[in-house]
C-alpha positions as CSV (number, residue, x, y, z in Angstrom):
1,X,193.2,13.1,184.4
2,X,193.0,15.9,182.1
3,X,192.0,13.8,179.0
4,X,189.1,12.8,181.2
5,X,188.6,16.1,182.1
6,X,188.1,17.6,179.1
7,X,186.3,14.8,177.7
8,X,183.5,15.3,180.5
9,X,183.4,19.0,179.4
10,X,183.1,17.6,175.8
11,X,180.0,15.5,177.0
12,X,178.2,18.6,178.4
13,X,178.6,20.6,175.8
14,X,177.4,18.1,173.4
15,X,174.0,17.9,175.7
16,X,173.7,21.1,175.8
17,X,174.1,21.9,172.5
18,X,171.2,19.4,171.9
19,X,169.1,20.4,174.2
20,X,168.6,23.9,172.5
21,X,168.9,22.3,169.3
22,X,172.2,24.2,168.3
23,X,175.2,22.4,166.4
24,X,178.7,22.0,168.5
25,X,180.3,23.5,165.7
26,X,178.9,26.8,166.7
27,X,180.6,26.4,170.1
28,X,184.3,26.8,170.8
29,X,185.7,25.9,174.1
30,X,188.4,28.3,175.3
31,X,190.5,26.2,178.0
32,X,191.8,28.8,180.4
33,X,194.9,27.9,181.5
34,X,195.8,31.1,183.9
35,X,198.4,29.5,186.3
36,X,198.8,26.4,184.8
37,X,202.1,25.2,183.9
38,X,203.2,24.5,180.3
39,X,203.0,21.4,180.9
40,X,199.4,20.7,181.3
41,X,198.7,23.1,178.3
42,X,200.7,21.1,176.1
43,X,198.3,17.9,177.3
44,X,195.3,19.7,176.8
45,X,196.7,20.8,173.2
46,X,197.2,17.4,172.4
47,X,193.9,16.6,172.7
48,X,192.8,19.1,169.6
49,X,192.4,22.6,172.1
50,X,193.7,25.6,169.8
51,X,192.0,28.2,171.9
52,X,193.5,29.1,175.2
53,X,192.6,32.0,177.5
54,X,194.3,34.0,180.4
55,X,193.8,36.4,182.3
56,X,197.3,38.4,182.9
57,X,199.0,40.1,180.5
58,X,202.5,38.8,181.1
59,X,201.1,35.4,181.6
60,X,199.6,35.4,178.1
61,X,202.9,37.1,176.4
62,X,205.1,34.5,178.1
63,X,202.9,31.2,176.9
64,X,202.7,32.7,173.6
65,X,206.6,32.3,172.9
66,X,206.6,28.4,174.9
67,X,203.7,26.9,173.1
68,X,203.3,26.2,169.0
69,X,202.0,29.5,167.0
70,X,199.1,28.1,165.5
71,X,197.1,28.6,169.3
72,X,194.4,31.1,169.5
73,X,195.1,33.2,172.8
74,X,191.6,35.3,174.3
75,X,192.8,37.8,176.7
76,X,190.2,37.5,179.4
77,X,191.3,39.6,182.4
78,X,191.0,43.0,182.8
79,X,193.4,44.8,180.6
80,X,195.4,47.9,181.8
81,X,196.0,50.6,179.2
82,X,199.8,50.5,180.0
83,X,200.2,46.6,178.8
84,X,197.9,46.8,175.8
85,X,201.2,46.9,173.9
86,X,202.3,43.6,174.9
87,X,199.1,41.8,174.1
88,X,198.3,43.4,171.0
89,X,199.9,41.5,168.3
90,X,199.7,38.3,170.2
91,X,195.7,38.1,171.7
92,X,192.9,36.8,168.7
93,X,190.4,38.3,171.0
94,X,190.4,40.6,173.4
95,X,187.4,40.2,175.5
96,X,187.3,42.7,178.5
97,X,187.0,45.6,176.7
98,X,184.9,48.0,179.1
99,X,185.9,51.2,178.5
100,X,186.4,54.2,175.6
101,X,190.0,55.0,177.2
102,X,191.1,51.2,176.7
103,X,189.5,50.7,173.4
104,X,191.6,54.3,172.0
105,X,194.9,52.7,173.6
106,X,194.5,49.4,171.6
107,X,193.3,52.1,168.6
108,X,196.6,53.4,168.7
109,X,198.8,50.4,169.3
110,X,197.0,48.6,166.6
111,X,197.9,51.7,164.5
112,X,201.7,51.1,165.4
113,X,201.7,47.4,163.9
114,X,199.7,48.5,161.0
115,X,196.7,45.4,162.5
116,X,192.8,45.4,162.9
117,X,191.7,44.3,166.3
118,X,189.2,42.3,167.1
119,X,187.5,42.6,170.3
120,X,184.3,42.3,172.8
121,X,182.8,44.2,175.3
122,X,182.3,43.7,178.5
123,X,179.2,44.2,180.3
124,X,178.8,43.7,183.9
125,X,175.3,42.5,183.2
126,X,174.6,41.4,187.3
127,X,176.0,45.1,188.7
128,X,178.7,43.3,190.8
129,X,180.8,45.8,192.6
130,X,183.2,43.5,192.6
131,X,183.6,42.8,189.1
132,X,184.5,45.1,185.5
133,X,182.2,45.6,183.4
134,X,179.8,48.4,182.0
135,X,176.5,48.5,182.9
136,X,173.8,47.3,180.5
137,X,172.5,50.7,180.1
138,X,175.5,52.3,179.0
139,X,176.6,49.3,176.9
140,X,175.0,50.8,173.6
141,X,176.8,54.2,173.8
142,X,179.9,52.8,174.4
143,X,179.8,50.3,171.6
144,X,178.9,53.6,169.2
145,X,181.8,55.3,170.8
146,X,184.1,52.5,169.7
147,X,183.0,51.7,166.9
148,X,184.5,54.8,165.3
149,X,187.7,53.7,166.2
150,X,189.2,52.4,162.6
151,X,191.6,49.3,163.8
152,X,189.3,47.7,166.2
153,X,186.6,45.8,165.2
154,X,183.6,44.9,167.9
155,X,182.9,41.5,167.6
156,X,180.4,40.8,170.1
157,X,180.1,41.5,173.7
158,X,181.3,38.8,177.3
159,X,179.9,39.3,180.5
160,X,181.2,37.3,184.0
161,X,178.1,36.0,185.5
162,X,178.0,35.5,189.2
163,X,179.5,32.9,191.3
164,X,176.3,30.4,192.3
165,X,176.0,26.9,193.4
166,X,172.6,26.6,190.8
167,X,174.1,27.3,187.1
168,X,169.9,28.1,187.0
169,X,170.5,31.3,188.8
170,X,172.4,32.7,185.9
171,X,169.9,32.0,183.2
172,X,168.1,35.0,183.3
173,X,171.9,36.9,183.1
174,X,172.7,34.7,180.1
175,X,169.2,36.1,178.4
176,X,169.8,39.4,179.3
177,X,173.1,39.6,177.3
178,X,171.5,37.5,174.5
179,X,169.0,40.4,174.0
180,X,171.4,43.0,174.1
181,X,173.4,41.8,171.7
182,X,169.9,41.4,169.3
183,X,169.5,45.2,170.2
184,X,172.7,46.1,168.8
185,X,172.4,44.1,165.7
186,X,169.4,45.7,165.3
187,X,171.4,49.2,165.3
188,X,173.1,48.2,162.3
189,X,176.7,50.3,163.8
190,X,179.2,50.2,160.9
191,X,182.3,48.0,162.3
192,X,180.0,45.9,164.7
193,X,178.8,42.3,164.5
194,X,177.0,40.2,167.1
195,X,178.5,36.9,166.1
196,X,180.4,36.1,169.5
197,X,179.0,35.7,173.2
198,X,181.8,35.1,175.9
199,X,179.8,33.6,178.2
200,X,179.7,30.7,180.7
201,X,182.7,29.5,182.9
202,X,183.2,25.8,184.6
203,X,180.0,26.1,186.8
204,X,177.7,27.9,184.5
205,X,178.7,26.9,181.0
206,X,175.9,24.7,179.9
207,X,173.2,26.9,180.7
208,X,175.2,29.5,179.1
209,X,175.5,27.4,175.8
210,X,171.2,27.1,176.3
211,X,171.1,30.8,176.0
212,X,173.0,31.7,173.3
213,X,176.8,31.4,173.8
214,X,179.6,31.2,171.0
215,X,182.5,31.1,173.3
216,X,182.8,29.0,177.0
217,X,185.5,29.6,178.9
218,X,186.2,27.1,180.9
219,X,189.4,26.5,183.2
220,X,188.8,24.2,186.5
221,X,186.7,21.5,184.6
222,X,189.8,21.3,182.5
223,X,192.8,21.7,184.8
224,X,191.5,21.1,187.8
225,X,191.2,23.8,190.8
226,X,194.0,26.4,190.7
227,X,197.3,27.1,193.0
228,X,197.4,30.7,193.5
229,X,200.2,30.3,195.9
C-alpha cells in the first residue's frame, strides 16, 4: 500500500511540476512520518525517500539512532527552546523557526558543537490563532534580527497553510509567501538565501508546487491517516 501510495504522490508531483513548467528535480518530497512506526519508514526508504520529517523532538532524536545515517531529518513542529539541544546535531533543517529567542538558543547550541545551522522561518501567513508562526509583517525584521546570529544560516522561510477541502483556497497563501521571499532576496541580508519554500502538505501540495515550493511535506498520502491513540 505504501509503494502505491507514494507512487500516486510521485504522479502529482510530476503534473504539477509540469503544469508550471518547473523540473522535479527542483522538488524534494519530505515524507513525514510523525507516529509512524519504524517499520513503515524503512518501506518508504526502500523506495529511494532520504528526507523524513517530524514534528516532536523526541520522536526525531529516537528515529535518528533506528534508521540508516545517510536520512535527512526536517524538524517540522514547533521547537521549544529547552529541546533545541537534542535536535541540533541531528535535524538538516529546522523549519519552525518563529522567533529571535529560539533562533539565539540554537545560536548557542550550535556554538557548543562547533556547527552552522541551517534553518527556515516560519510565517503564519493565514493569521491562524491556532497555529505558530510570525506574522508577514514582522517577518522581515525578524529575519534581519537573525541573520546576525553567526552559526545559523536562514535558508528560506515555511508557512502551514490552512486546513480546506479546495487545495484552490490556499493559492493565494502559497503566492503570498512566494513574494515575500522575492522581497527578502531583494534585501540582499548577509547570511540569507531564498532558495527553499516549505510549503504544501497532503491536501495542498500540488498547488503549492504551482506556486513556488522547494520542499512538500507530505505525511497521510504516504502513510496513510494517523493513530494518535
Amino acid at each position: 500500500m505504501l509503494k502505491e501510495n507514494l507512487k500516486e504522490v510521485e504522479k502529482n508531483i510530476l503534473q504539477a511540476c509540469e503544469k508550471a513548467g518547473r523540473n522535479r528535480e527542483d522538488i524534494t518530497l519530505i515524507a513525514v512520518s510523525k507516529t509512524k512506526p519504524v517499520s513503515m519508514l524503512l518501506e518508504i526508504y526502500e523506495e529511494g525517500i532520504r528526507d523524513f520529517g517530524e514534528n516532536k523532538v523526541q520522536e526525531l532524536a529516537s528515529k535518528y539512532e533506528e534508521m540508516p545515517k545517510d536520512i535527512r531529518w526536517h524538524m517540522i513542529g514547533h521547537l521549544q527552546r529547552n529541546k533545541v539541544k537534542q535536535v541540533i546535531d541531528k535535524a538538516c533543517l529546522i523549519h519552525s523557526v518563529d522567533s529571535y529567542r529560539l533562533a539565539e538558543e540554537i545560536n548557542i547550541q550550535a556554538k557548543k558543537k562547533n556547527i552552522v545551522v541551517p534553518i527556515l522561518v516560519e510565517v503564519n501567513i493565514a493569521e491562524e490563532e491556532s497555529k505558530f508562526g510570525i506574522h508577514r509583517e514582522d517577518a522581515i525584521q525578524l529575519v534581519e534580527e537573525i541573520a546576525e546570529l553567526e552559526n545559523i544560516r536562514i535558508e528560506g522561510l515555511m508557512t502551514i497553510a490552512p486546513y480546506v477541502e479546495d487545495p484552490e483556497e490556499n493559492r493565494q497563501y502559497f503566492r503570498n509567501i512566494k513574494q515575500l521571499s522575492v522581497d527578502i532576496t531583494r534585501k540582499n541580508i548577509d547570511n540569507v538565501t531564498m532558495h527553499v519554500l516549505s510549503m504544501g502538505m497532503t491536501g495542498d501540495y500540488t498547488v503549492a508546487i504551482e506556486e513556488g515550493a522547494t520542499l512538500v511535506r507530505v505525511g497521510t498520502g504516504i502513510f496513510g491517516a494517523r493513530n494518535y491513540k
